[in-house]
N, C-alpha and C positions, 0 to 999 in steps of 0.2 A: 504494500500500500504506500501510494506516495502521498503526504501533507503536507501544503503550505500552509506554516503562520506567521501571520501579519502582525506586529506589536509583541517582536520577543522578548522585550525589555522591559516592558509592563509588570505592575503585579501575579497580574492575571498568566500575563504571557510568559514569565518567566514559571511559572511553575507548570505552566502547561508545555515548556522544552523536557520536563522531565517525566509528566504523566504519558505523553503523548508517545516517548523514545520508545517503548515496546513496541510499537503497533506497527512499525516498519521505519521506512526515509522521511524525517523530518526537514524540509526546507524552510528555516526561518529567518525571517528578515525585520528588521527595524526602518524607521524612516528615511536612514539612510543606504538602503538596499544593499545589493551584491552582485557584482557584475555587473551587466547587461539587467538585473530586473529589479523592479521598483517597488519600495513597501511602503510610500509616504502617500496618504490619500487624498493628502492634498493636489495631487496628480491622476485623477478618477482615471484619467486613457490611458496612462502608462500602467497603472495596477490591473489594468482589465488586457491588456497587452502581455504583461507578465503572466497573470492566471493561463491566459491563452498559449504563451512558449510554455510554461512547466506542465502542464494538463494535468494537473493533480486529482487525489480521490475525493478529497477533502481538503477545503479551505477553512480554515480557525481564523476570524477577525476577530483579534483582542485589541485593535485598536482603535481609540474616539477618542474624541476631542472632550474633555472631561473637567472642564475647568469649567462651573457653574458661574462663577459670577461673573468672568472676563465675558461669556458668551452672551451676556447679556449688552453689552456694546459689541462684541465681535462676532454678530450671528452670520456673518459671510462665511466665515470659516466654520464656526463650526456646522452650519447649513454642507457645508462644500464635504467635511470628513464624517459627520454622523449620518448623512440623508443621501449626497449626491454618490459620492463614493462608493457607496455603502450597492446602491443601485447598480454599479456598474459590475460592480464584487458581483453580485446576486445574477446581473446579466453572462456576465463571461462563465460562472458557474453552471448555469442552466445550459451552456455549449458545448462545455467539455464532460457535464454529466461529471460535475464534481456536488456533492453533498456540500453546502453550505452552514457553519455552526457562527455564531455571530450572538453578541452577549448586549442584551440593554439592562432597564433601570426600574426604580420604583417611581421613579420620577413622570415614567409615561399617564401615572394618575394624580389625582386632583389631591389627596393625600388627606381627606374629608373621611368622618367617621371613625369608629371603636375599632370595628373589625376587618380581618385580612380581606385584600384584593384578590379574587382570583383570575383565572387566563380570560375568563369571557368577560369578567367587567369592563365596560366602557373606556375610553382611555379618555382623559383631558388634562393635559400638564396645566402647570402653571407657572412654569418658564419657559426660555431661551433655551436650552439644554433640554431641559424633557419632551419640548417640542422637537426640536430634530430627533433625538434617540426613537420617540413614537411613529418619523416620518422614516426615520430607516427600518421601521419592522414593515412598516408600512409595503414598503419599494420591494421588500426580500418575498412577502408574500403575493404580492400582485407579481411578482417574478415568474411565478413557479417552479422555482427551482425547488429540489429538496434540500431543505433547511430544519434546525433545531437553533429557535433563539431562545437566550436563557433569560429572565429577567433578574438581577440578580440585588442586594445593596448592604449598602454598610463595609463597603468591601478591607480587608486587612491583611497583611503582611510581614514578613520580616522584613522584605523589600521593598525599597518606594518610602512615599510620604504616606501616611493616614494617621486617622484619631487616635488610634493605641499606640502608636509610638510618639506621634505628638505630646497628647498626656504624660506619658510615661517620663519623658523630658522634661516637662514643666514641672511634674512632681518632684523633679531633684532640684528643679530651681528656684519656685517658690513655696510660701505657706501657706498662702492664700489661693483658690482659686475657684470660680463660678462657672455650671456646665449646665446648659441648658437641659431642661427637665419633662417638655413635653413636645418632644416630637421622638415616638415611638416605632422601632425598625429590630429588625434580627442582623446584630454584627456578622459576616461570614465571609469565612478565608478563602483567599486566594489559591491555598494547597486542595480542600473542600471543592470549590469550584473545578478546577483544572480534574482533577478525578474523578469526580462525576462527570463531565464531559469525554475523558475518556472512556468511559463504564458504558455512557449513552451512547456515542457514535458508533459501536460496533454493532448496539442493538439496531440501532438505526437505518445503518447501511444493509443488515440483514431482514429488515423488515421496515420498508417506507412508509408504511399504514401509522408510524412513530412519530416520524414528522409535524413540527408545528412548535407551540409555545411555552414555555414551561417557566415556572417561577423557582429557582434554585436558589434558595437559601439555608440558612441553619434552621431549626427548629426552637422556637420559642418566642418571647420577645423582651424589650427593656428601652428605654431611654439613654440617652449620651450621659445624662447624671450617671443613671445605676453603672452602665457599663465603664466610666473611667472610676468607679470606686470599686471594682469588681477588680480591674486591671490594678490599682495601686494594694488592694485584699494582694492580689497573688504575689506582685514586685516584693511586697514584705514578708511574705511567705516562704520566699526565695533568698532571703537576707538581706535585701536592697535596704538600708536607710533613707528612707523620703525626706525630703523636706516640707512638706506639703503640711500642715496641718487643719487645714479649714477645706472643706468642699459644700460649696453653694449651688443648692441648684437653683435655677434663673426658668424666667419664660421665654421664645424667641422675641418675643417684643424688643428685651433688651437688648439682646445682639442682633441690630439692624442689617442685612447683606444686599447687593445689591439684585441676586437674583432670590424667590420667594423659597420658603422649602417649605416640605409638605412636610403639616402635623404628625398624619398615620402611613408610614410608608411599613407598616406591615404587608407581605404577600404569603398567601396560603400554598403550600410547598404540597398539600396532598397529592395533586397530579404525578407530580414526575416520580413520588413515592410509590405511585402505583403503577406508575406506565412501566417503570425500570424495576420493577424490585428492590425499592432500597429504603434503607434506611434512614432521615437525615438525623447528623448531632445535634443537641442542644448547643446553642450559640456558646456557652461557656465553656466546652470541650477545647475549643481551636485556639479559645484566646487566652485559658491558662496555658495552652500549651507553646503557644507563641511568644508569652510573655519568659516563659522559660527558657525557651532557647534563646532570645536576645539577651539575656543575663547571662547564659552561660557561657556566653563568645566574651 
């Protein structure tokens, strides 16, 4: 089986160079490609030019334009790497009869309400970002190409920037700090992710009738409050000395942003638990275990 993925440097993308390496020839490329072929998408005709020289089995997009607030003055671009790009991936795929896997947000909803999203609720962002990410599901499925998009959020890592290592930073550096306390999501890893899409594209490819949308997260849910006193729980647990001694939790009112985010970005993960056979973690599994390995380096 030959793979191209697009965005190897990513959270995402990085750990999917390692789940993916069984499965056969990974070809992976970052924005500044390799050779002759192109993995920046802000170049839609040269990434769909490349699909077309590699003719791969499968294509992994783990890359978008993911900076929430910039996209809210720079919606050229991220219009051009979430929506246009994204369509051209889905069209070159649909020629060479490559399976398309391609990852969005919780963002494609209004983030209104107590309980999970599931695949059929209605989509309506309510920003810049969540509107392309919704208009790239959009493009892959008017495609028809065969696709598995995952919707995925709260995503973390050992790699990359995000919340749990942010926090984890501040904790050593102040005493003081406030974390907003009501906008409600399931934390989930990067390693999490990458694995299950490995686990699902074979099923996939072995049976098309698979295809479609799937909301891949951890199991459970919490707030940014609970979760960075969760993550500072384990750093101490692990020996770390905080400096942290006060945690506020705050409403978003008080920390203004330029793009809106949604209250309830919980998604309901039943489907894919039951398309694939699997299990998800509770969102706590991945992030005590994250937190440990970035201490023990």
């Amino acid at each position: 089986m030959k793979i191209l993925l697009l965005g190897k440097n990513g959270q995402v993308g990085w750990e999917l160079q390692r789940s993916l390496s069984p499965l056969g020839e990974i070809i992976a490329l970052d924005r500044h490609g390799l050779n002759e072929w192109c993995g920046d998408l802000t170049q839609p005709e040269k990434i769909y030019q490349t699909i077309l020289d590699i003719s791969p089995d499968v294509v992994v997009n783990a890359s978008a334009y993911t900076a929430v607030d910039l996209a809210e003055a720079d919606t050229e671009t991220a219009n051009l790497v979430n929506h246009l790009a994204v369509g051209k991936i889905a069209e070159a795929c649909l020629k060479v009869k490559a399976l398309l896997i391609h990852y969005s947000t919780d963002y494609v909803f209004n983030g209104d309400g107590q309980t999970s999203f599931s695949e059929d609720n209605a989509i309506e962002p309510l920003n810049v970002y969540g509107q392309t990410k919704a208009l790239g599901e959009q493009v892959i499925v008017a495609s028809k190409c065969d696709h598995l998009i995952f919707r995925t959020s709260w995503v973390f890592a050992e790699k990359g920037k995000n919340f749990l290592k942010t926090m984890l930073n501040l904790a050593q550096q102040r005493e003081e700090l406030s974390i907003i306390d009501d906008q409600i999501g399931a934390p989930t890893s990067a390693e999490l992710i990458a694995d299950v899409t490995a686990y699902s594209l074979i099923q996939v490819l072995n049976d098309k009738s698979k295809s479609g949308i799937y909301h891949l997260v951890a199991s459970g849910e919490t707030s940014w409050f609970e979760y960075a006193k969760y993550v500072f729980e384990q750093a101490e647990n692990e020996g770390l000395d905080l400096a942290v001694k006060k945690v506020n939790p705050i409403p978003t009112t008080a920390y203004p942003t330029p793009a809106k985010r949604p209250h309830n970005s919980r998604l309901n993960n039943h489907k894919i638990q039951q398309s694939f056979h699997l299990v998800m973690p509770e969102w706590k599994v991945h992030v005590k275990r994250t937190v440990t390995e970035l201490l023990s380096k």
